[in-house]
C-alpha positions as CSV (number, residue, x, y, z in Angstrom):
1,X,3.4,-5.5,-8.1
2,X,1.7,-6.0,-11.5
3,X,-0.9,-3.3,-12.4
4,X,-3.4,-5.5,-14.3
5,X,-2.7,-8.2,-11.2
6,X,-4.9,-8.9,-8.3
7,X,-2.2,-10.3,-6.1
8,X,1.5,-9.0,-4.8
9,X,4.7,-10.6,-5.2
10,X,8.0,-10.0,-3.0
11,X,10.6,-10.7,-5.1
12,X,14.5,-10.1,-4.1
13,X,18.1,-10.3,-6.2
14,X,20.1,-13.3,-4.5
15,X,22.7,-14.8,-6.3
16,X,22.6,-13.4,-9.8
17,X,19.1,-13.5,-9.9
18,X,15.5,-12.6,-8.8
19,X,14.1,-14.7,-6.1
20,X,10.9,-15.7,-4.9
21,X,10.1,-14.6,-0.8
22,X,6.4,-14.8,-1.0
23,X,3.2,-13.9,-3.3
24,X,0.2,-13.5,-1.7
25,X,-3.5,-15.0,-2.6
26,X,-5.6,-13.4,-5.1
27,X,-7.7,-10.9,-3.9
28,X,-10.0,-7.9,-5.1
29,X,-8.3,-5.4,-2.5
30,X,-5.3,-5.7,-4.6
31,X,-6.6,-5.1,-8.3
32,X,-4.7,-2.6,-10.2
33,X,-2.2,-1.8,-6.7
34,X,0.9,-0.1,-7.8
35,X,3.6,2.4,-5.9
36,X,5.0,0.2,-3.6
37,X,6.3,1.3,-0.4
38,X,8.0,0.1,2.8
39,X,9.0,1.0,6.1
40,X,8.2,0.7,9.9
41,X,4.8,2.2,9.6
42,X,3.7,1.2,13.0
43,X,6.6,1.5,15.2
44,X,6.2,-2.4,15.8
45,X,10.0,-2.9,15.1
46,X,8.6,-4.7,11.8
47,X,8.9,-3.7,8.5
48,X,5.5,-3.4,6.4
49,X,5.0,-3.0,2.5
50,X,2.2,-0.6,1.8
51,X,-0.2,-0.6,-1.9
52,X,-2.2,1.0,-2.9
53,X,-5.3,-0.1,-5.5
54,X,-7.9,1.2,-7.2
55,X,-9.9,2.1,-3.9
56,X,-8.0,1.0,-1.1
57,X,-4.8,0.5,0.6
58,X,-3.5,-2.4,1.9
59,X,-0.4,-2.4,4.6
60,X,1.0,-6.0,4.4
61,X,4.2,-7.9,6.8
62,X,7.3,-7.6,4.7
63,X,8.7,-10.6,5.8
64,X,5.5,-13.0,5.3
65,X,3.0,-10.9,2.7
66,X,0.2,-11.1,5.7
67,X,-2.6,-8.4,5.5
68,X,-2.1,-6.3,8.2
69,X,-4.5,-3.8,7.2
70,X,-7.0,-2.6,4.0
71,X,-8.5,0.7,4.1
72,X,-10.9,2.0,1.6
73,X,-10.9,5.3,0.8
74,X,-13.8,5.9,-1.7
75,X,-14.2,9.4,-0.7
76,X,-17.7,11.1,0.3
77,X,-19.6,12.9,-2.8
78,X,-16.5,12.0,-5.3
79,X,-17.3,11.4,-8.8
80,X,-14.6,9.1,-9.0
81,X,-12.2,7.3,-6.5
82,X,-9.6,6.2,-8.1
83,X,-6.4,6.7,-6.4
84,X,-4.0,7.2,-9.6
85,X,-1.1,10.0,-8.4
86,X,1.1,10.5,-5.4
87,X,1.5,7.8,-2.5
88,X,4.1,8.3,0.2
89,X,4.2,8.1,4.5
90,X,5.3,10.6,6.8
91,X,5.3,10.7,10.7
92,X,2.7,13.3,10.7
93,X,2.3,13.8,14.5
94,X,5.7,13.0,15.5
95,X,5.0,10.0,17.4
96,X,6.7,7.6,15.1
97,X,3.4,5.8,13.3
98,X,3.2,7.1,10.0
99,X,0.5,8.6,8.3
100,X,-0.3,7.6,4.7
101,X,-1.0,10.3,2.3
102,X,-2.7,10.2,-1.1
103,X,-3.0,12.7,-3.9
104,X,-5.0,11.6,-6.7
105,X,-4.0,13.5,-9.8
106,X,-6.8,11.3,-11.9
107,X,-9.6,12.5,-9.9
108,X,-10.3,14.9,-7.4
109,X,-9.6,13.9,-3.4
110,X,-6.6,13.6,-1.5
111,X,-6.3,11.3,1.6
112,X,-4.6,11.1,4.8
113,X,-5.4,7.3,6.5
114,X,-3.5,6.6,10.1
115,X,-3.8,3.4,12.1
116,X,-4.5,4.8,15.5
């Protein structure tokens, strides 16, 4: 994932060198995503990559680069949104779909998004 970029790319190290598996179209819900994750976010037996931009997070297939989600989370009364600071996913509830969580260290929210 490129900071400046407004697209993602899945690259992976086969045969001596980085590969190609997919880039996605160009697309404003990706401008300035960064902190790449993965994992089985949905307990769907499919692993998902998760980004997160300048307002929003987008959950996309690992395999194909398909949006399977975008949630914005311009927070309520903020001054800013900007989600700059920690991203990570935990199985909150214990029933095996993780929640996202985001701590913005840039400006002042922190978020915790499920798909439920």
């Amino acid at each position: 994932v490129a900071p400046t970029s407004t697209y993602v790319e899945f690259l992976e190290y086969r045969n001596g060198s980085m590969q190609q598996v997919w880039l996605t179209e160009d697309s404003s819900v990706f401008e300035r995503a960064d902190r790449p994750i993965a994992g089985d976010f949905d307990n769907d037996g499919q692993v998902e990559a998760a980004v997160v931009g300048i307002t929003n997070l987008t959950v996309l297939n690992l395999a194909n680069g398909a949006i399977e989600a975008v949630v914005d989370f311009r927070p309520e009364g903020a001054n800013n949104d900007r989600g700059y600071g920690w991203f990570g996913a935990e199985d909150m509830f214990g029933d095996a779909k993780f929640e996202f969580l985001l701590v913005a260290d840039f400006f002042n929210h922190m978020e915790m998004m499920s798909k439920r």
